[in-house]
C-alpha positions in Angstrom: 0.0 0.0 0.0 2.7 2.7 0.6 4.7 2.1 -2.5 1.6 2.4 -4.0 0.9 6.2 -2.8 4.8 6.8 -4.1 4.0 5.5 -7.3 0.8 7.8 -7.4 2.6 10.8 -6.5 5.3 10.4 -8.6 3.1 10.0 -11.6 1.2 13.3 -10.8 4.8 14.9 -10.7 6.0 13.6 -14.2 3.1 14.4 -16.3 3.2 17.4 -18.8 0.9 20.0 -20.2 -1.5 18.4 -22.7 -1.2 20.2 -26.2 -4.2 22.3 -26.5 -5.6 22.9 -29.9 -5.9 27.2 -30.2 -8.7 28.2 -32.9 -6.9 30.2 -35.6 -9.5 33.3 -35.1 -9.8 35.6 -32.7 -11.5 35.4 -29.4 -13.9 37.8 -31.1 -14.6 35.4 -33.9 -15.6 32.2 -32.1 -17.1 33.7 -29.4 -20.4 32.4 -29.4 -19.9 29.8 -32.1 -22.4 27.5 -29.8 -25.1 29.3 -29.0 -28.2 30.7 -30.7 -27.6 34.1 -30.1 -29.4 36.8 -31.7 -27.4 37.2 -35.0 -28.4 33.3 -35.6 -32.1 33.8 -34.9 -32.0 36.9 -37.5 -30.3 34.1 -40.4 -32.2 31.1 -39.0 -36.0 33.0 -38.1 -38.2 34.6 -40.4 -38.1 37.9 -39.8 -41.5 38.7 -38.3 -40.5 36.0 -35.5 -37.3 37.3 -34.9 -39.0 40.8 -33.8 -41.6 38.9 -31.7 -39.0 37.0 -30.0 -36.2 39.8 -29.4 -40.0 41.8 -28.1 -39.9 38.9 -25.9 -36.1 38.8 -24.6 -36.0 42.8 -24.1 -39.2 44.3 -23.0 -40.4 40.9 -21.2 -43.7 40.7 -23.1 -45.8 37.4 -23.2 -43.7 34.6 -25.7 -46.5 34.3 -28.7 -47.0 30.2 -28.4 -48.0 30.7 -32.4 -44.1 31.4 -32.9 -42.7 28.7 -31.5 -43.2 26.0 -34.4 -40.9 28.5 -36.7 -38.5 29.2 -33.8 -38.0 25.4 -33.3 -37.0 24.5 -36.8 -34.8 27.6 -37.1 -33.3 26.0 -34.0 -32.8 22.5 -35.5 -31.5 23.7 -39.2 -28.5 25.7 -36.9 -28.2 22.1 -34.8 -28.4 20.0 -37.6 -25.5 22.2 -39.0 -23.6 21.5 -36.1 -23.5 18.0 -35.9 -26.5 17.4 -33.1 -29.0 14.8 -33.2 -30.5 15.1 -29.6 -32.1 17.9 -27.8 -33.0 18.3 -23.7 -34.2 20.7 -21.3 -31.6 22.2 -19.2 -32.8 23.3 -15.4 -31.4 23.8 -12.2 -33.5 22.0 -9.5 -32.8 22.3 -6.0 -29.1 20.1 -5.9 -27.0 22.9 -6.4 -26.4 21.1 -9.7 -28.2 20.8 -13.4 -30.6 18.4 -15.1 -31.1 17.2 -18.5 -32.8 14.7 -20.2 -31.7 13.7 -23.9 -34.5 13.2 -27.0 -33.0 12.6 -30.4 -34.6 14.8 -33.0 -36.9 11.8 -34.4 -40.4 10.8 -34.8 -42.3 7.8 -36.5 -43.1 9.2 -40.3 -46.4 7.0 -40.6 -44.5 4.9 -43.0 -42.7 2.5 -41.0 -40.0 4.3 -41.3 -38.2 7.9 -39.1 -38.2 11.5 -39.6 -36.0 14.4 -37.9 -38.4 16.3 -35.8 -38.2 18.7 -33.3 -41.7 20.9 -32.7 -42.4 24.3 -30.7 -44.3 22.3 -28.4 -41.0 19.9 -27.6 -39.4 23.6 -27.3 -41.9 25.1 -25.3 -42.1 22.2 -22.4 -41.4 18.7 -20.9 -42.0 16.7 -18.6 -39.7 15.5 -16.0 -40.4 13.6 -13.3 -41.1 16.2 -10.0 -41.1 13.5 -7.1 -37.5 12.4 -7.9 -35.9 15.7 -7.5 -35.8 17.5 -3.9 -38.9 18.8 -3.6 -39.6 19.1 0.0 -42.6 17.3 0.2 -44.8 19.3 -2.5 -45.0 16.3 -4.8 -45.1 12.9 -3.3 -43.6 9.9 -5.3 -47.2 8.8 -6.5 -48.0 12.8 -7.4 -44.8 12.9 -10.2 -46.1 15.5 -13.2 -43.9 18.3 -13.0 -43.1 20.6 -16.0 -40.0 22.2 -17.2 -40.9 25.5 -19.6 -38.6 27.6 -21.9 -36.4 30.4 -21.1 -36.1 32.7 -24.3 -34.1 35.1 -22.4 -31.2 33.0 -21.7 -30.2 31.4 -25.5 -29.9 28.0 -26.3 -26.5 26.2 -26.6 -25.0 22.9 -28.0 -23.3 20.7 -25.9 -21.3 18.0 -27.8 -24.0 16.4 -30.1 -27.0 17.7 -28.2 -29.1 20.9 -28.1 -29.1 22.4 -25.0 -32.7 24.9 -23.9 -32.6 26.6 -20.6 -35.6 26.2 -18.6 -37.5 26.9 -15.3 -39.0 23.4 -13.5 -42.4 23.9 -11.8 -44.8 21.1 -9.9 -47.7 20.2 -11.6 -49.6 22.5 -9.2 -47.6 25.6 -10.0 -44.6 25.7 -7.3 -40.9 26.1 -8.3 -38.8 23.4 -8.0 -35.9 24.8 -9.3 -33.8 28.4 -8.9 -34.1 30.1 -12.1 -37.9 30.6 -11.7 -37.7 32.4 -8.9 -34.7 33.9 -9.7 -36.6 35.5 -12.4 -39.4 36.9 -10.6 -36.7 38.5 -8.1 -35.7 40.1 -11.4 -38.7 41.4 -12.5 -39.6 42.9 -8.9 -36.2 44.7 -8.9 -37.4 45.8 -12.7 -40.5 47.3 -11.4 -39.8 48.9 -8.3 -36.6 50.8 -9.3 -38.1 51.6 -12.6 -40.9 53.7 -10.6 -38.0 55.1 -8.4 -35.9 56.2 -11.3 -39.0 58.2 -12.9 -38.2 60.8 -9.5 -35.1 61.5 -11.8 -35.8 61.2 -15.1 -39.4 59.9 -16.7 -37.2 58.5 -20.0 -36.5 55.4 -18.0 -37.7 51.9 -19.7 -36.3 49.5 -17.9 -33.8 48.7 -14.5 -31.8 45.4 -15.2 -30.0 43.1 -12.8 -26.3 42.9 -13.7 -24.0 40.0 -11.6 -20.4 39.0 -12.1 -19.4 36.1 -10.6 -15.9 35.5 -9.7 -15.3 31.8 -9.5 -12.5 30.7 -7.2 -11.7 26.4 -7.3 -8.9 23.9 -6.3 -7.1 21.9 -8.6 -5.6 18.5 -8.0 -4.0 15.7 -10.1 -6.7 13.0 -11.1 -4.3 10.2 -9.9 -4.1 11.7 -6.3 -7.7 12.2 -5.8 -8.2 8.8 -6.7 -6.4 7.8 -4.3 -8.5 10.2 -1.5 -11.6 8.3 -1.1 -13.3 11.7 1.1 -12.1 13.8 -1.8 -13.8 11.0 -3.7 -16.8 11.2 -1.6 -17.4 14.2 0.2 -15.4 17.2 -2.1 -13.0 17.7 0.8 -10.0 16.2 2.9 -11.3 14.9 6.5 -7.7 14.5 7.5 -4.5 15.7 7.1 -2.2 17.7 8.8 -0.7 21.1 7.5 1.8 21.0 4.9 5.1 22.4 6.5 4.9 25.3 3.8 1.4 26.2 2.3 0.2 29.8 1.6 2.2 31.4 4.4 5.0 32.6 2.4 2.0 34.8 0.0 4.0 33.3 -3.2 1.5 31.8 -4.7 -1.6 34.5 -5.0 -1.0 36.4 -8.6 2.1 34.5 -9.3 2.9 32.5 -12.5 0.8 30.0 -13.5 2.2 26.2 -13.4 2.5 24.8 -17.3 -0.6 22.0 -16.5 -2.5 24.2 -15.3 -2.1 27.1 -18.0 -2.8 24.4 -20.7 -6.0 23.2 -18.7 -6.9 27.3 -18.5 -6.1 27.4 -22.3 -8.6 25.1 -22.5 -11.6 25.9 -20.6 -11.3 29.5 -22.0 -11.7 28.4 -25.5 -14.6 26.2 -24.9 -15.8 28.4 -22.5 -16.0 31.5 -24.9 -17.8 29.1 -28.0 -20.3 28.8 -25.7 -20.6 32.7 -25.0 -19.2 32.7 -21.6 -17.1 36.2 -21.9 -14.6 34.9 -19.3 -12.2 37.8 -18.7 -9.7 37.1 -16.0 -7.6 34.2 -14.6 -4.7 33.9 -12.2 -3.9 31.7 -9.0 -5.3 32.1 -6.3 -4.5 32.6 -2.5 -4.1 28.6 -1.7 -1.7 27.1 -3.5 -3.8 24.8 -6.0 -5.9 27.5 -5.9 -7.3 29.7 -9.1 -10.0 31.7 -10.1 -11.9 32.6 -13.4 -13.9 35.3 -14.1 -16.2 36.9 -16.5 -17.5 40.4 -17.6 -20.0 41.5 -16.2 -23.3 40.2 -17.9 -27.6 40.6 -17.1 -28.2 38.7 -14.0 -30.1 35.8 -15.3 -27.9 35.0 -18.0 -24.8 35.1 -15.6 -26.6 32.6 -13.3 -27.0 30.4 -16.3 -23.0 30.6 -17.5 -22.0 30.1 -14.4 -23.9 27.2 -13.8 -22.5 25.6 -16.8 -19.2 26.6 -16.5 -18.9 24.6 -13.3 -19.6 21.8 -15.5 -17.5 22.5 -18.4 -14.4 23.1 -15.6 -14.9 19.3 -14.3 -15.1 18.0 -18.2 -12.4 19.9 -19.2 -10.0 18.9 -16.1 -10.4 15.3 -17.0 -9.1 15.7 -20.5 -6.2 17.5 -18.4 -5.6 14.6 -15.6 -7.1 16.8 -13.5 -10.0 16.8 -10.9 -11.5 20.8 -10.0 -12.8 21.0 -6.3 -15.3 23.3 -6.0 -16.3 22.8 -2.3 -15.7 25.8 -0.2 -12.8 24.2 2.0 -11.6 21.2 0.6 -8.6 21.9 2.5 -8.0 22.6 6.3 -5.9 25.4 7.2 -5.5 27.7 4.1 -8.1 29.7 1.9 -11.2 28.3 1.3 -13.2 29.5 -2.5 -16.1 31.3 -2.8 -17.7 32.7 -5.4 -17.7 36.4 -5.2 -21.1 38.3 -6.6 -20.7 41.9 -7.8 -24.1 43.2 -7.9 -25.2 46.4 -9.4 -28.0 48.1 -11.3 -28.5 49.8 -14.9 -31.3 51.4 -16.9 -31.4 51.6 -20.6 -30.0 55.4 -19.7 -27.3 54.5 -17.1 -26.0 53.3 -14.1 -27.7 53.5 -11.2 -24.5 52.8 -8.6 -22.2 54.9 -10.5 -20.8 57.1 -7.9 -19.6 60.3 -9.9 -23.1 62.3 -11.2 -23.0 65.3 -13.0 -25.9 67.2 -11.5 -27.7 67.2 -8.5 -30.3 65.1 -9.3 -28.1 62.4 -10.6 -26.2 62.2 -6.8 -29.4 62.3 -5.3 -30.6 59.5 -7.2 -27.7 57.5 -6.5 -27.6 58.0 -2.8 -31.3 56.9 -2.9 -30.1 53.3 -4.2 -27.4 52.7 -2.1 -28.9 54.1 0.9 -32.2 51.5 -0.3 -29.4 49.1 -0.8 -28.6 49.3 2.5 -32.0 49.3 3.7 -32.2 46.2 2.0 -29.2 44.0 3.3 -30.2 45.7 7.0 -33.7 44.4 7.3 -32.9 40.7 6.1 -29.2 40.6 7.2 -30.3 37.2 8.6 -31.8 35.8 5.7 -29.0 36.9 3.5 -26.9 35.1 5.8 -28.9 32.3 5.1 -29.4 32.4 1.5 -25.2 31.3 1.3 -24.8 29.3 4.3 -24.6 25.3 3.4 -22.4 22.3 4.9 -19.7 22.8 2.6 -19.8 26.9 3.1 -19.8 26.6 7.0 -16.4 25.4 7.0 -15.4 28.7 5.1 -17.2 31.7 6.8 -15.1 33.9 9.2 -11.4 32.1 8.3 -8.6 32.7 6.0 -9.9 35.6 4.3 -13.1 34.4 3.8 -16.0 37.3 5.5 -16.9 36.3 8.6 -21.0 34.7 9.1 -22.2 38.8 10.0 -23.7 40.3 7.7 -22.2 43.9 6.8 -21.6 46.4 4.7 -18.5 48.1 4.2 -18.9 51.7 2.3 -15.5 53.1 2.3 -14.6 56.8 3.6 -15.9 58.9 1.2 -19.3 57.1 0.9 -19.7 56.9 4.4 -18.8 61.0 5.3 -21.5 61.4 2.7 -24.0 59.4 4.1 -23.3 60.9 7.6 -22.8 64.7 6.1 -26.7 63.9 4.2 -28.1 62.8 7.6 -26.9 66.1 9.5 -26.6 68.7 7.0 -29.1 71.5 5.8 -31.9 69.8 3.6 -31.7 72.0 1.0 -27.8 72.2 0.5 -26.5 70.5 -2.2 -24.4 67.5 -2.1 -21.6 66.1 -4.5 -20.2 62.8 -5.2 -16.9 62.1 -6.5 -15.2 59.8 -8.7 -11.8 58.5 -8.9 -9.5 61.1 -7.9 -5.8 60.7 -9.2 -2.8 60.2 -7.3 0.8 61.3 -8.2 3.7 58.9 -7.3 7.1 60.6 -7.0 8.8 58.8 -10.0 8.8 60.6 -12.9 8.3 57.5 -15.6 4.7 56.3 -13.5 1.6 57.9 -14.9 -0.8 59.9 -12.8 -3.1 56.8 -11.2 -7.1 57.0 -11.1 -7.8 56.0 -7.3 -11.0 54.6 -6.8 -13.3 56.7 -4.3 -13.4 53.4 -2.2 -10.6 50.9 -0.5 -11.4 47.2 -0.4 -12.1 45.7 3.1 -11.8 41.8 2.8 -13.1 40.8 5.8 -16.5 42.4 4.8 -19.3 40.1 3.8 -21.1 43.0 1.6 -18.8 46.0 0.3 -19.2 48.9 -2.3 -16.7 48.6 -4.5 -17.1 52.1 -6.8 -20.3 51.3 -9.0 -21.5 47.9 -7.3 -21.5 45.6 -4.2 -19.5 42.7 -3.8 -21.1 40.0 -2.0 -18.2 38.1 -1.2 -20.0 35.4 0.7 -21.5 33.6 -1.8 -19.7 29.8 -1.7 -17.8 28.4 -4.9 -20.1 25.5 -5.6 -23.1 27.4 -4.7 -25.5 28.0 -7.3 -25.8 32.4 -7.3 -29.2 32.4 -8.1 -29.5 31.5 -4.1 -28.3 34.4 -3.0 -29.5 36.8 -5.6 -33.0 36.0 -5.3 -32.9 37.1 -1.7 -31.0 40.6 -2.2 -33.2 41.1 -5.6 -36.4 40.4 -3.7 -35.0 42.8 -0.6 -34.1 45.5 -2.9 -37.6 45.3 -4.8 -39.2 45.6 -1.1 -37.2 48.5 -0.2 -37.7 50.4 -2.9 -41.3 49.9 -3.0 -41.5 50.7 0.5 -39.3 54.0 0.3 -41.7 55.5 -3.2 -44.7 54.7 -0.8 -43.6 56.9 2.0 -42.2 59.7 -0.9 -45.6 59.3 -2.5 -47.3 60.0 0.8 -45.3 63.2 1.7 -45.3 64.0 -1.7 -49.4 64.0 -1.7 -49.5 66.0 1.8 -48.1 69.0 -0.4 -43.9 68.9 0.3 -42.1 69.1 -2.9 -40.2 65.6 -4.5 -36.7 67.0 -4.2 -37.3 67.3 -0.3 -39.6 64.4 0.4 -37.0 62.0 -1.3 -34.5 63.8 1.0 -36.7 63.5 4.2 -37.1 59.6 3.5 -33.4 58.8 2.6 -32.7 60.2 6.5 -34.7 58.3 8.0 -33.3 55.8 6.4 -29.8 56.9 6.6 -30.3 56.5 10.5 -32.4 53.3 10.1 -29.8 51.2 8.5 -26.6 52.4 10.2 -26.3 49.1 12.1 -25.4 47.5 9.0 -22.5 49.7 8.2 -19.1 48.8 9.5 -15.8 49.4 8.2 -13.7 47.8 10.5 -12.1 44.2 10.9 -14.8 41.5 10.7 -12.8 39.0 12.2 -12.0 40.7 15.3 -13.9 39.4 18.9 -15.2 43.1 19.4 -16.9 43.1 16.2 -18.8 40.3 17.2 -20.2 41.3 20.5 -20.7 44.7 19.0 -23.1 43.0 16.2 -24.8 41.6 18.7 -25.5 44.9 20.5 -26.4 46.5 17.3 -29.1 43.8 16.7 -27.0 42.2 13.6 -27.7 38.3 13.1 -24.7 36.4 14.7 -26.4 32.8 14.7 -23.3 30.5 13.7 -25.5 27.4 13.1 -26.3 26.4 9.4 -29.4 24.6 10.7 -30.4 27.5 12.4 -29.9 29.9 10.4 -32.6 28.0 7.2 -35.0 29.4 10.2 -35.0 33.1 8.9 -36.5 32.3 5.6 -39.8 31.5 7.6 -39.7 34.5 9.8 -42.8 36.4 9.1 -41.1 39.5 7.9 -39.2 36.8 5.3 -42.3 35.3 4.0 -43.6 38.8 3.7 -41.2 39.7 1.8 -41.3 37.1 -0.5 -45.2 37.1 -1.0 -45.2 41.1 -1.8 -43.0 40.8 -4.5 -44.3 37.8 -5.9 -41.0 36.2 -6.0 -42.1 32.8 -3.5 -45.3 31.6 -1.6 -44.9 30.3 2.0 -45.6 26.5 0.6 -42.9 27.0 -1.7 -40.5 28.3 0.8 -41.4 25.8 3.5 -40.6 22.6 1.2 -37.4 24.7 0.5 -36.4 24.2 3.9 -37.3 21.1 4.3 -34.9 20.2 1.5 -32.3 23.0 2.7 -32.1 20.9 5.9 -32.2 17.3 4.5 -29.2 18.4 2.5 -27.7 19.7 4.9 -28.1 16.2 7.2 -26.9 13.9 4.2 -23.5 15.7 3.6 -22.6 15.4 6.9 -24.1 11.9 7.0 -22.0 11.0 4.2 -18.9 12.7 5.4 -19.3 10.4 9.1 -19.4 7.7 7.3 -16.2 8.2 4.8 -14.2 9.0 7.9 -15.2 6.0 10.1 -14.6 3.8 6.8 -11.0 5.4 6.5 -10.6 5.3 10.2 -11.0 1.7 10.4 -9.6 0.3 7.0 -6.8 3.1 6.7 -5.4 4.8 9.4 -6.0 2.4 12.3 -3.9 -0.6 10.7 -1.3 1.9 9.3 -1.0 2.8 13.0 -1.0 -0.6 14.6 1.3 -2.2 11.8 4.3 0.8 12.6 3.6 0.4 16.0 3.9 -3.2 15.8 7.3 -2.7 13.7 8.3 -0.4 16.6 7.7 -3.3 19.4 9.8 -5.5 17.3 12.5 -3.2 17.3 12.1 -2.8 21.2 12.1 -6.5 21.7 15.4 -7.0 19.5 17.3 -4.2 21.5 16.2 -6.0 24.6 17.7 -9.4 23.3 20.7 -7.7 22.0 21.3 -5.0 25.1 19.6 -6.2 27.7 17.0 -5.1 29.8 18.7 -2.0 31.2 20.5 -1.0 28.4 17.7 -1.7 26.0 15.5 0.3 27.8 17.5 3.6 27.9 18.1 3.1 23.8 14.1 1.9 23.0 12.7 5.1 25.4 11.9 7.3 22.2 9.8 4.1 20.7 8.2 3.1 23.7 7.4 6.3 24.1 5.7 6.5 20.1 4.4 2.8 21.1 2.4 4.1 23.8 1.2 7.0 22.1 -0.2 5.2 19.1 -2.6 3.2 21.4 -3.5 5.8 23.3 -4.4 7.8 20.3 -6.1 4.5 18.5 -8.0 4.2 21.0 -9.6 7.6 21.7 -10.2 7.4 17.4 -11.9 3.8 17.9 -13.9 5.6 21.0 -14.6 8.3 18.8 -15.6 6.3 15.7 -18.3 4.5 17.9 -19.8 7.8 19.5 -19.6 8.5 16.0 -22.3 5.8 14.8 -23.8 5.9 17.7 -24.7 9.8 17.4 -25.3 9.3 13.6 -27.6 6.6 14.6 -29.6 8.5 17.4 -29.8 11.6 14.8 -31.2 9.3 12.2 -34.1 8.8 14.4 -35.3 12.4 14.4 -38.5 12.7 12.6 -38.1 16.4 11.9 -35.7 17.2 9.5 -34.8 20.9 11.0 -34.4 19.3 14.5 -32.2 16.3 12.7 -30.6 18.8 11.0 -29.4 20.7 14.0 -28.7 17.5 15.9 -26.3 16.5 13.0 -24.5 19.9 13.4 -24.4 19.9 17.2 -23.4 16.2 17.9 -22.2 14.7 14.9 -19.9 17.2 13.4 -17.8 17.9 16.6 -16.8 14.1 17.0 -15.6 14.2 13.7 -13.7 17.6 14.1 -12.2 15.4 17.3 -11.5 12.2 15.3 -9.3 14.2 13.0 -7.2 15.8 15.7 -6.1 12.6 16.6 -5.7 11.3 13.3 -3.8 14.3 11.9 -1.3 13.6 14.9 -0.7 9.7 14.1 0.0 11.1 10.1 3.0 13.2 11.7 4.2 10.0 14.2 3.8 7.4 11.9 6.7 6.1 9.0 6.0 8.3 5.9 6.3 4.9 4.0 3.8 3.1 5.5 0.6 6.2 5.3 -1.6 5.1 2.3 -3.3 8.6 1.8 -1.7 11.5 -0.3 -0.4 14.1 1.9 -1.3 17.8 2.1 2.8 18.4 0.8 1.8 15.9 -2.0 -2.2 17.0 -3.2 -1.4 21.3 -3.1 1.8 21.3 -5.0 1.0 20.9 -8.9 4.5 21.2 -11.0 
């Protein structure tokens, strides 16, 4: 078994970069070669269809059902072109993953004989089956029609030989099962409300869209290691290992060069990444060695969701073809930087945007004080649910270490912004206010250009910060789906915002002028939401208890925290803006804890398999070696003698057993506490049993076992080391 871990690490270390195959054109050229994007529909659709349907993607009006017959065959002549044969409906139920389900383009021709056919009906819906995707008890197993429906604002893409539609997944009666369809209600909320908001400032205003960029952080690893990690395997992350004796303290790795493997594999994912449309932008390593990060411009929300979603797949395709295996769990590592999945967030009309921070008049700082100040409303009035909306099994490990924001909720606004805020909520009502944008800064060497300074810092430790013309939620998890998170901060933005135009509408009726009752609301809620601005260091003790006293949400359980999306003022929320009904976000719940249960469930159960079958006979075989070794010296020394030279391996001999046997204790409290759990009838309460009892014996487990990895012969361990699994060459 231990020359067998050698022979796996040293095949790791001697592969080379694959040869990747570069398109001869430009980014510019094949961007998009995959996807039906809108020049194809104007060569594939009549051209009556191709207005209705661009109608459909840009103002949001009702798809025509009589269209969809002459959008479908447009659809399969491009396919057919390309090589496909099979089509499916792509959706995103509630497994953090995707779904599809593969037709070929073929129907009986009356004849005995086949015909390629693909209908606007097939394009319009399906029919997957409801009950065997989580569904928290909406659909029982007997109760199975569920129906997946067409999203023409997010374009269809090819896949290898199949043709790919993005769709939303409803029940039969109605409810979502799936992200994207709430997701796009959140959208439309935000769409509403701010449009009425922006018409205080300027009545030319059509439309308010949802921008995200995602910044997607992941571990790489060689495929012949992981194979030989059955909990990376299994789980996504290591459940032991100690430290390597050099990992990310040094700060060498962040920004530095690229390692060959991994620069082809890059290479690779870009150019598959970009056929597809994904405009990714940006790539460098990370803080972690192993660690990386892609990212894209900046894109409408819904359709950002949707390339990130397949991206995540592409990456673990693509690292295959590489010997490679991506980790996208939050900490699939102890003890150095976990990945997330960073959200920029911002706001634009068909005129502008709404967070830029530099207006030329008046009216236009006024107006964008209104939405971050509403912004901040916002994130203050469901910090908890926020916190909520990106806390998971595999995300808990993350929050609050190694640079990751801490699980508070807060927004960080910089200086500038924040002696604004403060000078609006004291000054004279009717003096004017400016903004300012980058200022520049000269450096005293003569050959550096003047630099642009941004009118905010960065603060890393901050779970919600403006950045210049957005906010950065920077808790979002790297194998989360965004869509999570964003339909909670779209559907607390539409609230606010509907909330602060009724009480401008009300002083505005009782005869005070718009300019002034806009200004009289923003105060109040300038001093409402101050709790949730802080600037300071998130990680620190103080901050914590001063959270607390500010009424902040400092719950630290994952269980606990799902509670806040039933609070009254949640469901509310949720109802008023049409995004959820209470039914729908009770069975989400109910799954959100279920999930959470099963990945620790499955994680107990890897580490009590490699307890037992790994670490426990790699112990007792060295320690056995060990007494032998003892034994000999006594026959060859003496008793005396032999006992001054064997003291350092009695001393190791003892040890071992004691620490074998406080891991074979823990193991059995282990089952034992998984079993109890397992009786639980609610799934919240089993939940929280899970994270209260189960998790902590595991947490002690590995202590134990990450000392017997340092005492043992390095020969003799059967599982890749930390030194072995972060350093790719």
């Amino acid at each position: 078994m231990a020359n067998l871990r050698f022979e796996v690490v040293a095949e790791a270390f001697r592969k080379r970069p694959l040869e990747v195959e570069v398109p001869k054109e430009r980014p510019s050229e094949f961007f998009g070669k995959y996807v039906f994007n809108r020049s194809k529909m104007y060569k594939y659709l009549p051209a009556d269809v191709y207005e209705k349907l661009v109608d459909v993607m840009d103002n949001g009006t009702r798809l025509d059902r009589s269209i969809a017959d002459a959008v479908a065959a447009g659809m399969k002549q491009w396919a057919e072109e390309n090589g496909v044969t099979h089509y499916t409906h792509w959706f995103q139920p509630l497994t953090e993953g995707t779904a599809e389900k593969h037709d070929a383009f073929v129907e009986h021709d009356g004849k005995g004989g086949m015909i390629e056919d693909f209908s606007g009906k097939l394009l319009v819906q399906q029919e997957p089956d409801a009950s065997s995707f989580p569904n928290g008890g909406i659909r029982n197993t007997f109760e199975a029609r569920g129906y997946s429906a067409w999203d023409p604002t997010s374009p269809v893409f090819i896949i290898d030989d199949t043709l790919c539609i993005p769709t939303i997944f409803i029940s039969y009666t109605g409810e979502a099962l799936d992200y994207k369809a709430p997701l796009l209600r959140s959208l439309h909320a935000v769409n509403v409300a701010a449009t009425e908001v922006c018409h205080y400032f300027d009545k030319n205003v059509k439309k308010v869209q949802t921008n995200l960029g995602w910044e997607q952080e992941y571990f790489l690893v060689d495929e012949s290691l992981y194979s030989a990690r059955p909990d990376l395997m299994l789980t996504g992350r290591t459940l032991m290992g100690h430290d390597s004796a050099k990992n990310q303290q040094m700060d060498d790795h962040y920004f530095g060069t690229i390692p060959e493997r991994v620069q082809a594999f890059m290479k690779d994912l870009e150019i598959q990444a970009l056929e597809l449309g994904i405009p990714c932008k940006t790539r460098h390593n990370e803080v972690a060695p192993n660690q990386f990060e892609l990212a894209p411009i900046y894109e409408e929300c819904n359709l950002a969701v949707d390339h990130n979603m397949l991206l995540m797949s592409l990456m673990k395709k693509v690292a295959h073809r590489h010997s490679f295996r991506v980790l996208l769990h939050e900490k699939p590592f102890d003890g150095v930087n976990g990945s997330g999945k960073h959200n920029n967030w911002s706001l634009t009309t068909d005129t502008g945007v709404l967070l830029h921070a530099a207006g030329k008049t008046p009216e236009a700082n006024l107006r964008f004080v209104v939405f971050i100040v509403e912004t901040l409303m916002a994130v203050y009035r469901h910090n908890g649910l926020l916190k909520a909306s990106v806390m998971s099994a595999t995300n808990d490990h993350r929050l609050g270490a190694n640079e990751a924001p801490p699980a508070i909720i807060s927004s960080f606004l910089g200086k500038q912004l924040t002696d604004l805020l403060n000078h609006i909520e004291k000054a004279d009502k009717d003096e004017l206010f400016t903004v300012a944008g980058k200022k520049g800064m000269e450096l005293d060497i003569p050959e550096i250009p003047e630099l642009m300074i941004d009118n905010t810092d960065r603060n890393r430790t901050s779970p919600f910060a403006f950045t210049g013309n957005r906010f950065e939620f920077r808790a979002v998890g790297s194998e989360a789906n965004c869509a999570s998170a964003l339909i909670v901060l779209n559907s607390a933005m539409a609230e606010a915002l509907t909330d602060f135009k009724r009480r401008v509408d009300a002083l505005i009726a009782g005869g005070e002028d718009r300019t002034s009752a806009i200004i009289d609301i923003i105060r109040e809620d300038i001093k409402t939401c101050r709790p949730i601005r802080f600037d300071g260091n998130g990680y620190s003790d103080e901050w914590k208890a001063e959270a607390r006293e500010r009424g902040l949400d400092c719950e630290a359980s994952c269980p606990v925290c799902f509670d806040r999306y039933l609070d009254a003022e949640s469901i509310r929320m949720f109802e008023s803006t049409g995004v959820m009904k209470e039914n729908e976000l009770r069975a989400r719940n109910e799954v959100k804890w279920e999930t959470y249960t099963k990945k620790i469930q499955i994680e107990a159960r890897v580490m009590g398999d490699l307890t037992m079958n790994h670490v426990i006979p790699v112990a007792t075989h060295y320690q056995s070696r060990l007494a032998k070794n003892v034994e000999g010296m006594f026959n060859i020394f003496g008793r005396e003698e032999g006992a001054r030279l064997t003291a350092r391996n009695v001393k190791i001999i003892r040890e071992i057993a004691e620490r074998t046997e406080k891991i074979e204790t823990g193991v059995e409290e282990l089952v034992n506490a998984r079993k109890k759990a397992n009786r639980i009838e609610s799934e919240r309460e089993k939940a929280v049993a899970y994270h209260d009892i189960v998790a902590p014996k595991m947490e002690e487990i590995r202590y134990q076992i990450d000392k017997l990895e340092l005492m043992v012969a390095d020969e003799l361990w059967t599982l890749p080391k930390y030194r072995e699994l972060l350093f790719i060459r």
